[in-house]
C-alpha positions in Angstrom: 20.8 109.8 75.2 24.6 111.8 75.1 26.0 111.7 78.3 29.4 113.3 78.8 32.0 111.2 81.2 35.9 111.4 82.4 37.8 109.0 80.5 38.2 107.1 84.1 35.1 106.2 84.2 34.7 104.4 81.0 33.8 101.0 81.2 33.8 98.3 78.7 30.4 97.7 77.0 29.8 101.9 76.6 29.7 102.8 73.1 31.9 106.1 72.3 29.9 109.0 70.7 32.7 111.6 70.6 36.0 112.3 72.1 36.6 116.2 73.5 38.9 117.7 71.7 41.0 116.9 68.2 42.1 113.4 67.1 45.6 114.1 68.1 44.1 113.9 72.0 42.7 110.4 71.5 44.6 107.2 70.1 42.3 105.8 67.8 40.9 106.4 64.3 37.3 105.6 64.5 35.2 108.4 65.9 32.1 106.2 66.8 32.6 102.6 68.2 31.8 100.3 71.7 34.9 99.3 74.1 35.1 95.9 73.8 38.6 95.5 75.0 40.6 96.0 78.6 43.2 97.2 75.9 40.8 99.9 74.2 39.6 100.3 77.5 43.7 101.2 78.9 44.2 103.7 76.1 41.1 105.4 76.7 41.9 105.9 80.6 45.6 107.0 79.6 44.3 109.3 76.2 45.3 113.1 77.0 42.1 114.0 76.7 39.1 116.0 79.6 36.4 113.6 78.5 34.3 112.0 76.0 30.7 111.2 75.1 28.9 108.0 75.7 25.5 107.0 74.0 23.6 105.7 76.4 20.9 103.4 74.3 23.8 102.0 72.3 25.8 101.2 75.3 25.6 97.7 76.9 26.3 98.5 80.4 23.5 101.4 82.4 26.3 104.7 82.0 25.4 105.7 85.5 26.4 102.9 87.1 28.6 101.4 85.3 30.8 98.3 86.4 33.6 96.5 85.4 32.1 94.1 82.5 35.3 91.9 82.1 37.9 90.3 84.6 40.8 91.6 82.3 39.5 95.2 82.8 39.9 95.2 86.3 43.9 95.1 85.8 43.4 98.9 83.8 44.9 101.1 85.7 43.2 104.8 86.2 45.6 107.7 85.9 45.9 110.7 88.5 44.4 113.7 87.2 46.7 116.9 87.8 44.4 119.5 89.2 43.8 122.6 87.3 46.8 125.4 87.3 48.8 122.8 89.3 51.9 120.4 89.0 50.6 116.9 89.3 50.7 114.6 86.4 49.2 111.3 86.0 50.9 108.3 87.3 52.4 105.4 84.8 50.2 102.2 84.3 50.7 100.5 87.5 51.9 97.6 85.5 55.0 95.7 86.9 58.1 95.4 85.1 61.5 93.2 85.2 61.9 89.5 84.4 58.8 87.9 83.8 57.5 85.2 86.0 57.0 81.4 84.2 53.1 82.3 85.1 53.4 85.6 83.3 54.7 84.1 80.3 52.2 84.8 78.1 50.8 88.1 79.5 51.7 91.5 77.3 52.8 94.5 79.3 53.5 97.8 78.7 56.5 99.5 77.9 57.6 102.1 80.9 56.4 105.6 79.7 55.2 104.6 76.4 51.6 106.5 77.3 53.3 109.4 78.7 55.1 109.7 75.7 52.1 108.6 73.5 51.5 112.6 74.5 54.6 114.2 74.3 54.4 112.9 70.6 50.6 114.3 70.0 51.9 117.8 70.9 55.3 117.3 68.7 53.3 115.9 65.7 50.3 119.1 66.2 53.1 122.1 66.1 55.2 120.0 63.1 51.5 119.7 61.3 51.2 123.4 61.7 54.7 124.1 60.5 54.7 122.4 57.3 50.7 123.9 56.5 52.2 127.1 57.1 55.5 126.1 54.8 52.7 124.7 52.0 50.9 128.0 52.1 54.3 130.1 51.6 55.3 128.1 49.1 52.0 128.4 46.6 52.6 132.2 47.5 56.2 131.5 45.9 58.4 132.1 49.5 61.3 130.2 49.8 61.5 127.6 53.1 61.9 128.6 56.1 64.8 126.3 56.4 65.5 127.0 60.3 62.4 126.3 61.4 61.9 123.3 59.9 65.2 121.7 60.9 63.9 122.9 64.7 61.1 120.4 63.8 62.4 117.7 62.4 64.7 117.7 65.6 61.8 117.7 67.7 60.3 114.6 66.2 63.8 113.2 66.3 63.9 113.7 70.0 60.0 111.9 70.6 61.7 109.0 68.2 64.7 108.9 70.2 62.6 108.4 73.4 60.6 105.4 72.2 60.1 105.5 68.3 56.8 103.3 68.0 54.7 105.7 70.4 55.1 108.6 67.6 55.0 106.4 64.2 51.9 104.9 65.8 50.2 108.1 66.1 51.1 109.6 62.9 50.0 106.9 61.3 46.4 107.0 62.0 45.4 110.7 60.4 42.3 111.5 58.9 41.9 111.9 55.0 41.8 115.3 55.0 44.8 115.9 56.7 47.1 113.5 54.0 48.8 115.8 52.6 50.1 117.7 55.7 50.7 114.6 58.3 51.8 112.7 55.4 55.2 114.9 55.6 55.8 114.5 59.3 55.3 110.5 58.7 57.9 110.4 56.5 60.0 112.6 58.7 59.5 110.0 61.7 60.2 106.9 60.0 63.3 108.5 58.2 64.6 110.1 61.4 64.3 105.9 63.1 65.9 104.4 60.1 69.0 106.6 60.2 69.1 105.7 63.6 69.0 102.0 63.2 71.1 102.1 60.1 74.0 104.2 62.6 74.2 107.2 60.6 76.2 110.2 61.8 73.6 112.6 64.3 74.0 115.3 61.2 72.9 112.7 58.4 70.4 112.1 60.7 69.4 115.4 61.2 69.1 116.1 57.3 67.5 112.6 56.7 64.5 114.1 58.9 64.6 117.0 57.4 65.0 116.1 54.2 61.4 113.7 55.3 59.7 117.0 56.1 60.5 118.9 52.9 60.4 116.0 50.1 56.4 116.5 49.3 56.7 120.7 48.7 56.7 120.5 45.2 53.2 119.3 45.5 52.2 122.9 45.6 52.3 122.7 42.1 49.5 120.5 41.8 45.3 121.0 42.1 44.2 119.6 45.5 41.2 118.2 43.4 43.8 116.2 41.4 45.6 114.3 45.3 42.3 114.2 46.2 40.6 112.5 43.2 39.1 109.0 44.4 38.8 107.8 41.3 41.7 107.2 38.6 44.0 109.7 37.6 43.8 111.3 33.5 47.0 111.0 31.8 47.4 114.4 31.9 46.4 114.6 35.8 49.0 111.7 36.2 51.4 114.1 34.3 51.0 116.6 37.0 51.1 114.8 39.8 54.7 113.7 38.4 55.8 116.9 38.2 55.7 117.6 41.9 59.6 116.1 42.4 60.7 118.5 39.9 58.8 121.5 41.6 59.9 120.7 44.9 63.9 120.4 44.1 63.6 123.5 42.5 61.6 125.4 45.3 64.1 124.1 47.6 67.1 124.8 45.7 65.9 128.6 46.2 65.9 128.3 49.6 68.6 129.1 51.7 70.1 126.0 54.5 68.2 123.1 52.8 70.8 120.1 52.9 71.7 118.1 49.9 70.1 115.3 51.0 66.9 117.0 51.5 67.3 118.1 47.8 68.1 114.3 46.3 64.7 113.1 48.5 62.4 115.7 47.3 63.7 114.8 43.7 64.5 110.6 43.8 61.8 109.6 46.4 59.9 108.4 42.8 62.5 106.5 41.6 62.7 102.7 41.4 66.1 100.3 41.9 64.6 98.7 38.4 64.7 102.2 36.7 61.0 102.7 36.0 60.5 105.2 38.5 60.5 109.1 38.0 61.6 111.8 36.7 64.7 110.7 36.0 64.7 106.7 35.3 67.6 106.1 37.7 68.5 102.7 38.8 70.1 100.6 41.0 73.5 102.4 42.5 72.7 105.5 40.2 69.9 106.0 43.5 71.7 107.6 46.6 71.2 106.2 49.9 68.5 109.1 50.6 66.7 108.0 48.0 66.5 104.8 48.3 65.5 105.0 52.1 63.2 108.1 51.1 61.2 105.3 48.6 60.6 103.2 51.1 59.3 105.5 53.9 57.3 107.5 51.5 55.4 104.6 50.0 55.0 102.5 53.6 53.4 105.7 55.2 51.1 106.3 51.7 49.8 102.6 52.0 49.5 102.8 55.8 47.1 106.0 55.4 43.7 106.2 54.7 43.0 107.8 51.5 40.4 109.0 49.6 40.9 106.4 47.1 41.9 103.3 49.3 41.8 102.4 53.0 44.5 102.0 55.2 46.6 98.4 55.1 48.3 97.7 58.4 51.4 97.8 59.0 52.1 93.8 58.3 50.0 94.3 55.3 52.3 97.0 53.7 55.4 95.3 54.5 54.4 92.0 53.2 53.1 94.0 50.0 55.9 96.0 49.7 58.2 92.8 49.7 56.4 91.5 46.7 57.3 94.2 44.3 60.1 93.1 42.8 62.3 95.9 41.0 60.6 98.5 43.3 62.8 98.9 46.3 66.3 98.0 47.4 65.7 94.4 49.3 68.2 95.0 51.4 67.3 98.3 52.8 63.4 97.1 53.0 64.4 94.2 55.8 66.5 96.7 57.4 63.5 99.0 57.3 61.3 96.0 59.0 63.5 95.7 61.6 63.7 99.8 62.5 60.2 99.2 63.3 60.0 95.6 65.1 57.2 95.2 62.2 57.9 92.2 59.6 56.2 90.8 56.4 53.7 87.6 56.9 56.0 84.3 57.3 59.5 85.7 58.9 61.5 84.1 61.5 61.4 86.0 64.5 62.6 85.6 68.1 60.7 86.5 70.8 61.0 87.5 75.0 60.0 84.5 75.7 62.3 82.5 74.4 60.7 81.2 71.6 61.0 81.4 67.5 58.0 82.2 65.9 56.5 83.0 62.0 54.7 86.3 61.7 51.3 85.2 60.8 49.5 89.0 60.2 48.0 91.6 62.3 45.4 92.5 64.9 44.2 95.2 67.2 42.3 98.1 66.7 44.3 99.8 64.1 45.9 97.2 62.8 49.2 97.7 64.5 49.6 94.6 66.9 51.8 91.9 65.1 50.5 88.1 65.5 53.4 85.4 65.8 52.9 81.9 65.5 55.0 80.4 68.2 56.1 76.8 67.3 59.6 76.2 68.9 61.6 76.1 72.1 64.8 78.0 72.3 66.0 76.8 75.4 64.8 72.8 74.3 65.6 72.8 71.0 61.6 71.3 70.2 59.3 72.0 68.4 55.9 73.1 70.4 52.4 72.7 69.3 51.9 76.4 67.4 50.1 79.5 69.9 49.3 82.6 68.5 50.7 85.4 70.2 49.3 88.9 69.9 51.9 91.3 70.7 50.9 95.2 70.8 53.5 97.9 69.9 53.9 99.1 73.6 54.4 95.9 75.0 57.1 94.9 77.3 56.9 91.0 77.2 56.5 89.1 74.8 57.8 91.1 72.6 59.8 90.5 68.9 63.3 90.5 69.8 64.4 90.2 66.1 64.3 88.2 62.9 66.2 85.2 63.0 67.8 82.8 60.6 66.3 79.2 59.8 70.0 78.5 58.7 71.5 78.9 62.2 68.8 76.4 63.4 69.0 74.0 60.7 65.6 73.4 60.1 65.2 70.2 57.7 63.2 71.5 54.4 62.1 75.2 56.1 60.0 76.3 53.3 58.0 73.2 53.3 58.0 73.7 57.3 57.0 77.6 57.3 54.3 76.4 55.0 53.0 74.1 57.4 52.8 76.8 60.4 51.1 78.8 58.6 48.5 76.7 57.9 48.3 74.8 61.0 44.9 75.7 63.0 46.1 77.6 66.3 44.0 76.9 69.3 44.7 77.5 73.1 44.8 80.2 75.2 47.9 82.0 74.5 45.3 83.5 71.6 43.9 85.7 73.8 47.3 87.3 75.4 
């Protein structure tokens, strides 16, 4: 039996049928699953959406009467519901903030207005969708760009990254198959927007960088959607076509009036490799602009990041780790400076966190993937070593959170390879796991 509830009254235990409305209203990929989680539960209390659909038979609490199944879900808060044609808004998690308490050590919180803007982004990331569709269909029709309105664009997704980048790359992140090709463009946009920022870019290289995101994929106009669609492996002469799409798109936008220059070198370079094995052109090493360099790196994180018809998504850890092992593919340098734009690091690197302690990224966890695990094993403020803990740190949270990647060097750790080895290996156990 369906039965249709408001998202406050979810409970954990209820197994989700449906969300009302479009993905871009909920925060999670799966379509069909049970709340097992007071943090599934959180998201589904703060989602922008009217309500959702709960099977009854698969659901392990009765959905009429539902009660708190866990101790952790009591601390969820419930937002206030605007009334219909009115003002109101829903209130922030009624989670407290400032220096954490040595009892609150190891408890995650939320970052202040990182839900709220969790749907400022949804609506940003719907209209930018729309606007590059609409760009895709002009552009098979042979119309030039609208240049204007995609810079208008690209500076509204500037302005959602600007107010807390993680809440909009999140999101973007999780898209559906079918809508690759589309979302894939405003990804790219996002995480080229946050890594001009980090790298301290002048606000107009910014600008273009994001724009330049939005625009690099046009050229695939050019090629059969059966063809980026085909789960199975590419022809030689599909693979030929699909390689023609830089080409395309440089010229398409080199026809069309306002496109900056970097937007030009992206859509052509985003291909190339520092090794020189990339295409169209086989450029390497300082032959590559800046643009293109960063432009490789965004493009392939968001395409192994995605579900796709021919692979699943890796998370975020997963990619970065990856990524790092292919020599001769991207510029090292930029790639950790990429990591740290996002607070999201390859398995094994030094980090610092809130609470004071150093810790080895040991993978990923949560939902979709996008929590970071540390293994904590040493004590800033003692200069000890500490038995390891595993600690589970969600992108929205306030403490613990990564503060950085740090140097083994400045510590002096005796033999740290041999000693990042052993972390990794060691057996975590306590309750920190849970946090």
């Amino acid at each position: 039996m369906l039965v249709r509830i408001r998202p406050e009254d979810a409970q954990i235990g209820m197994f989700i049928h449906a969300f009302d409305g479009s993905w871009f209203d909920h925060p999670f990929w799966r379509r069909h699953f049970r709340v097992e989680t007071a943090e599934q539960l959180r998201r589904i209390r703060l989602a922008d959406i009217d309500a959702l659909v709960i099977d009854a038979d698969r659901s392990l609490v009765p959905v009429g009467e539902a009660r708190v199944a866990d101790a952790a879900a009591r601390e969820v808060p419930t937002p206030v519901r605007a009334k219909p044609g009115g003002h109101g808004s829903r209130s922030r998690p009624a989670v407290p903030f400032g220096p954490p308490q040595p009892e609150e050590r190891d408890v995650p919180r939320g970052r202040r207005g990182y839900a709220a803007e969790c749907r400022r982004a949804r609506r940003a990331i719907e209209r930018t969708r729309e606007g590059v569709a609409d760009m895709f269909a002009a552009a098979r029709l042979g119309r030039a760009v609208d240049t204007r309105r995609m810079a208008k664009l690209a500076r509204a997704i500037g302005a959602s990254i600007e107010r807390d980048a993680k809440a909009l790359i999140n999101l973007v992140r999780l898209k559906e198959k079918d809508e690759y090709t589309y979302l894939h463009s405003v990804a790219v946009c996002a995480l080229m927007t946050n890594f001009a920022r980090h790298l301290g870019l002048e606000e107009q290289e910014v600008e273009d960088l994001g724009l330049a995101g939005l625009l690099h994929d046009v050229g695939k106009v050019a090629v059969a959607d059966a063809v980026l669609n085909k789960p199975g492996r590419l022809s030689q002469a599909e693979m030929r076509s699909v390689r023609s799409h830089p080409v395309a798109g440089h010229a398409l936008l080199a026809a069309s009036p306002g496109v900056p220059e970097a937007a030009l070198e992206l859509c052509l370079r985003h291909h190339e490799k520092v090794d020189g094995s990339g295409y169209p052109g086989r450029l390497a090493g300082v032959a590559l602009s800046l643009a293109a360099r960063m432009g490789a790196i965004c493009d392939v994180y968001d395409a192994v990041t995605s579900n796709r018809p021919y692979k699943d998504a890796w998370s975020p850890c997963e990619a970065l780790t990856a990524m790092h092992g292919w020599a001769g593919h991207f510029d090292p340098v930029l790639l950790d400076r990429f990591a740290d734009s996002l607070g999201i690091f390859p398995v094994g690197t030094l980090v610092r966190l809130s609470t004071g302690e150093l810790g080895l990224v040991a993978g990923s966890a949560g939902e979709t993937g996008e929590d970071v695990v540390v293994r904590a094993f040493f004590d800033c403020a003692t200069l000890t070593e500490t038995e390891p803990v595993d600690r589970v740190i969600a992108p929205s949270a306030e403490h613990p959170r990564i503060t950085g990647r740090d140097s083994p060097t400045f510590w002096r750790f005796p033999d740290w390879e041999a000693m990042r080895v052993r972390i990794l290996a060691a057996s975590e156990a306590g309750p920190a796991a849970a946090a």
